[in-house]
C-alpha positions as CSV (number, residue, x, y, z in Angstrom):
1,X,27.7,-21.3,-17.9
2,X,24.7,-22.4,-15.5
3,X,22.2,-25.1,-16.3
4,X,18.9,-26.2,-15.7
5,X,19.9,-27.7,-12.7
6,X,20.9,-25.1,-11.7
7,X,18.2,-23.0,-12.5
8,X,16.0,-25.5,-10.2
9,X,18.3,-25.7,-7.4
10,X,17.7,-21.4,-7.4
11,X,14.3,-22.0,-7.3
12,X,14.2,-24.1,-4.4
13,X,16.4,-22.4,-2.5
14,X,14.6,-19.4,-3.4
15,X,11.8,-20.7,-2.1
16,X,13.2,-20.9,1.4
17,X,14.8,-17.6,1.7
18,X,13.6,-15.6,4.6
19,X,15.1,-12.1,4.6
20,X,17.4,-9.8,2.0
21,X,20.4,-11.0,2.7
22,X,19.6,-14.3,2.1
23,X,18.4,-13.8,-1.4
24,X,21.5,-11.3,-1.5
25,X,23.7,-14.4,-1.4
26,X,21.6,-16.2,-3.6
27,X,22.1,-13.3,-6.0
28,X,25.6,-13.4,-5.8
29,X,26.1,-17.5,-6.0
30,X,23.8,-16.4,-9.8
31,X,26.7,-13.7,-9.8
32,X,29.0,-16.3,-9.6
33,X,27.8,-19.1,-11.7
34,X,27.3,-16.7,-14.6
35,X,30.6,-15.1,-14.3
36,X,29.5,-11.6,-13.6
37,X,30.1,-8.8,-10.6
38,X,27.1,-6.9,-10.5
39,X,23.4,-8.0,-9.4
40,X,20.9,-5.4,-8.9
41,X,16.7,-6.3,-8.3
42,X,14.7,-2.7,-8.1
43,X,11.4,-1.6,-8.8
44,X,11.8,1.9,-11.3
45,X,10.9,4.7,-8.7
46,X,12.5,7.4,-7.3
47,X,13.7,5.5,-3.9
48,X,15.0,9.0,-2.8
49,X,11.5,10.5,-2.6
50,X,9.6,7.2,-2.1
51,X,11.4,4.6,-1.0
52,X,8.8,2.8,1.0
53,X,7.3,2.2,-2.5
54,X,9.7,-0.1,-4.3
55,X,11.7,-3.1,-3.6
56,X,15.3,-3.7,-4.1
57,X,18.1,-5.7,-3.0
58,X,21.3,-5.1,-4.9
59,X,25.4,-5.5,-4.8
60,X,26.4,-2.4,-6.5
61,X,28.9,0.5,-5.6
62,X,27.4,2.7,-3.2
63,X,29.3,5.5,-4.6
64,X,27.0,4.7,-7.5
65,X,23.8,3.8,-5.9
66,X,24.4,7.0,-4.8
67,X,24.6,9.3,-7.3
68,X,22.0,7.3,-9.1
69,X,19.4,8.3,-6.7
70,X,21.1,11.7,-6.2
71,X,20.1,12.3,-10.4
72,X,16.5,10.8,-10.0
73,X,17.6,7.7,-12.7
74,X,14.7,5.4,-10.8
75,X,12.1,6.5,-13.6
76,X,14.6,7.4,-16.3
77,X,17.8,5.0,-16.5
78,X,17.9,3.5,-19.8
79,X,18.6,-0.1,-19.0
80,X,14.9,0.9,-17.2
81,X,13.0,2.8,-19.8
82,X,14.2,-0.2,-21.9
83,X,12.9,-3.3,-19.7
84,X,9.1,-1.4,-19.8
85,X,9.1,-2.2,-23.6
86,X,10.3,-6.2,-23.1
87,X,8.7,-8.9,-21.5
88,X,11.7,-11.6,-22.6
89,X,14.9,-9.6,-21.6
90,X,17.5,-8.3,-23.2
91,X,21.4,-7.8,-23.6
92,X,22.5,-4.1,-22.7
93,X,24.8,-4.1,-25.7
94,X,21.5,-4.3,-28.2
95,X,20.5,-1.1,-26.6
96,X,20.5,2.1,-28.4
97,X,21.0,5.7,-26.4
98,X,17.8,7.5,-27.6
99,X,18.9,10.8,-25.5
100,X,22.0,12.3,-25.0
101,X,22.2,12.1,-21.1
102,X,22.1,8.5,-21.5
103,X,26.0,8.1,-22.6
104,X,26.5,10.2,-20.1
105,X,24.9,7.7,-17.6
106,X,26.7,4.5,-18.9
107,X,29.8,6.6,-19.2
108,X,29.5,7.4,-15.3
109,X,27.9,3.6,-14.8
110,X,31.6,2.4,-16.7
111,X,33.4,4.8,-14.2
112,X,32.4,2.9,-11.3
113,X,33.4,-0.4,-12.6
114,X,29.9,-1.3,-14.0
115,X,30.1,-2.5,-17.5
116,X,28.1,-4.5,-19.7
117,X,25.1,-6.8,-18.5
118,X,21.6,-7.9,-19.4
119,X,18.0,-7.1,-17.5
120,X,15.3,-9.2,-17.3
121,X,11.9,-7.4,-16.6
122,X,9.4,-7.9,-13.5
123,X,5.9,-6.4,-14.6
124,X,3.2,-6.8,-12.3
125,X,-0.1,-5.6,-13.4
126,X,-1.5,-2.8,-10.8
127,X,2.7,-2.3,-9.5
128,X,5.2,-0.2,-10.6
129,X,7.7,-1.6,-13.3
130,X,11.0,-3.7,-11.9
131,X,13.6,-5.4,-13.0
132,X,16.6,-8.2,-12.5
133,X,19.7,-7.1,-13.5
134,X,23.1,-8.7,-14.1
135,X,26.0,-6.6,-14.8
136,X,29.8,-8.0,-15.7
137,X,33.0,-5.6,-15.1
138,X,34.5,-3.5,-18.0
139,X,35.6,-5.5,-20.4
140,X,32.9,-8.4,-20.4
141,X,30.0,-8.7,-22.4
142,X,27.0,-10.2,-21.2
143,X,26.0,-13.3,-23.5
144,X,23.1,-15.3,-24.6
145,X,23.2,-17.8,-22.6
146,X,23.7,-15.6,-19.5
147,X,20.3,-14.2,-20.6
148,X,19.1,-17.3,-20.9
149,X,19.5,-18.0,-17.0
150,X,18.6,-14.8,-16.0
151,X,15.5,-15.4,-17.6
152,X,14.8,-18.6,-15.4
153,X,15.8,-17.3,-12.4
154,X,15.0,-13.4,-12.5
155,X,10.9,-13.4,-11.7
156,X,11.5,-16.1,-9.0
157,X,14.0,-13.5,-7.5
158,X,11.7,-10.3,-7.6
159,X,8.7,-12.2,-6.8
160,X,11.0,-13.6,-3.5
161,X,12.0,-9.7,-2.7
162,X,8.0,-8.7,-2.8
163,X,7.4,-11.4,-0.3
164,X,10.2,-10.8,1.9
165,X,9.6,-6.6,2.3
166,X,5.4,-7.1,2.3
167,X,5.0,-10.3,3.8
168,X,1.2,-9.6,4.1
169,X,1.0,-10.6,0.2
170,X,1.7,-14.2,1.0
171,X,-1.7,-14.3,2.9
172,X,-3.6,-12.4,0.2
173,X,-5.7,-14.2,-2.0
174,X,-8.3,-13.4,-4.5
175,X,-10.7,-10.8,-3.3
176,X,-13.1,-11.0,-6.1
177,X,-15.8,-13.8,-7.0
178,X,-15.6,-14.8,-10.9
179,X,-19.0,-13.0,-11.1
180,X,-17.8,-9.7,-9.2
181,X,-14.5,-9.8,-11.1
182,X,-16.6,-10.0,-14.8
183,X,-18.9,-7.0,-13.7
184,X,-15.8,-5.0,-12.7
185,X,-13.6,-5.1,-15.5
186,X,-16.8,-3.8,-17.6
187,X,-17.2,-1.2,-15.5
188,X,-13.4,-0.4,-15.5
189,X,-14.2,-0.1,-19.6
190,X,-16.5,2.2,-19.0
191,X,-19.8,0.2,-19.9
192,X,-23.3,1.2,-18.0
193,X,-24.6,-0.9,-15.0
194,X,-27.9,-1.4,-17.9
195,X,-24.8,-2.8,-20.8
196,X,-22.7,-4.6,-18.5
197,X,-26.0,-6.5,-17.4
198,X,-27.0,-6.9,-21.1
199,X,-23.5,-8.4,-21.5
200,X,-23.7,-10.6,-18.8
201,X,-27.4,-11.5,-18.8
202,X,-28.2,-10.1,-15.7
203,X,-30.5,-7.5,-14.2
204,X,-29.1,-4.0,-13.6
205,X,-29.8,-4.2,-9.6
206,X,-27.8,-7.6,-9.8
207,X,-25.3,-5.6,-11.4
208,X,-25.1,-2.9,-8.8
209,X,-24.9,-5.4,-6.2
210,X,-21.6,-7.5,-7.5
211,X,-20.1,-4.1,-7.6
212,X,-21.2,-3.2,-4.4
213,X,-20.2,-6.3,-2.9
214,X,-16.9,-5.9,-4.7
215,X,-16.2,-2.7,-2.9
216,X,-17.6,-3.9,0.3
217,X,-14.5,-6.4,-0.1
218,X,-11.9,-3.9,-1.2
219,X,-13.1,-1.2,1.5
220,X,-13.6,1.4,-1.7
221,X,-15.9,4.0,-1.0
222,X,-16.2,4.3,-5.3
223,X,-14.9,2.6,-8.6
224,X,-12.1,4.4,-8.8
225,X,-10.9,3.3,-5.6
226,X,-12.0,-0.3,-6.0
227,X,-10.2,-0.4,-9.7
228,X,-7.1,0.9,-8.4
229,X,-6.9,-1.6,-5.5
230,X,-8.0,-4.5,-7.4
231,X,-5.6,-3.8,-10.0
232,X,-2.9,-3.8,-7.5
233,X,-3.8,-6.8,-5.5
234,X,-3.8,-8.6,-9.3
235,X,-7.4,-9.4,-9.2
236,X,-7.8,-7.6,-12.5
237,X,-5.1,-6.8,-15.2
238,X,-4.5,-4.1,-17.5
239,X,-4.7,-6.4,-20.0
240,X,-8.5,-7.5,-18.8
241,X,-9.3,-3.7,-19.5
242,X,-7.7,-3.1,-22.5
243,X,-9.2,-6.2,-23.9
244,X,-11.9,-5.9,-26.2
């Protein structure tokens, strides 16, 4: 089973990939270590109708693949519904079918030579929900300590697959002062220019200029805009919003 070390030596050479197919490899060397077949990194879209929206480099069948975009699983896939209620991972085996289609999905997954594994998520405030998955051939389970790995290596994988496909994002850094990035998220709660200043201890037209400032930076023409964006550049986080 893999170690630390090897878990670090991932890292660094993860560090260095430069295009799909080298993180491919890495993938399958994780394939390999672990004892698995299977390796699949994806965002949870609909790559059929979107695909310029997601990442994802994977090793499965392509009669598969296929038929898994074919039946518009992006979205709906129970190994995926279940990663967007975990943050730590988790062991397919644990999972329970909650609707009848999904047995039908494994049973069709099994067909193709895809049998147990484990998933660990890739949430990134402002994107759409992804995942690393490791999958072993019929027959195998997935164990703890395979889950373990995956856990060490999996974000430094997805995060590697964001910077390969939109390698503007390496050269993107925070677009938001601390004092533009406070007034947003109160505005993003809903609080008036006149509370968010009360909040802050500053005067409404101080107010109106962070967040005009803000947009100036962002190129929104309104707040909804300039949530949105700043949400998905990771400037602000659900989590700031929801906060309270």
């Amino acid at each position: 089973m893999p170690t630390i070390d090897a878990a670090h030596a991932f890292a660094l050479d993860v560090s260095r990939v430069k295009d799909k197919a080298g993180l491919a490899d890495l993938l399958r060397e994780a394939c390999a270590d672990m004892g698995c077949s299977w390796f699949a990194l994806s965002h949870h879209i609909d790559f059929l109708a979107a695909p310029e929206r997601g990442v994802r480099v994977h090793n499965y069948p392509e009669e598969w693949a296929h038929w898994f975009d074919e039946q518009r699983l992006g979205v709906t896939d129970p190994v995926h519904r279940e990663s967007q209620r975990s943050m730590a991972g988790f062991l397919w085996h644990n999972m329970k079918a909650e609707r009848p289609e999904d047995e039908v999905i494994l049973a069709e997954a099994r067909r193709h030579g895809i049998g147990d594994g484990l998933t660990v998520p890739a949430h990134l405030p402002g994107h759409a929900h992804g995942s690393v998955s490791f999958a072993w051939k019929p027959g195998a389970l997935a164990s703890a300590d395979a889950l373990q790995f995956a856990r060490m290596i999996g974000g430094l994988a997805f995060d590697a697959a964001r910077l390969i496909t939109y390698p503007d994002l390496a050269h993107i850094g925070p677009r938001l002062t601390r004092r533009q990035r406070e007034v947003l998220i109160w505005a993003a709660k809903g609080e008036s220019v006149r509370r968010i200043g009360l909040r802050l201890g500053l005067s409404p037209d101080t107010v109106r200029e962070h967040l005009r400032n803000a947009r100036q930076r962002y190129e929104a023409n309104g707040g909804i805009t300039l949530t949105v964006r700043a949400l998905y550049d990771g400037d602000i986080s659900f989590e700031d919003i929801a906060k309270r």
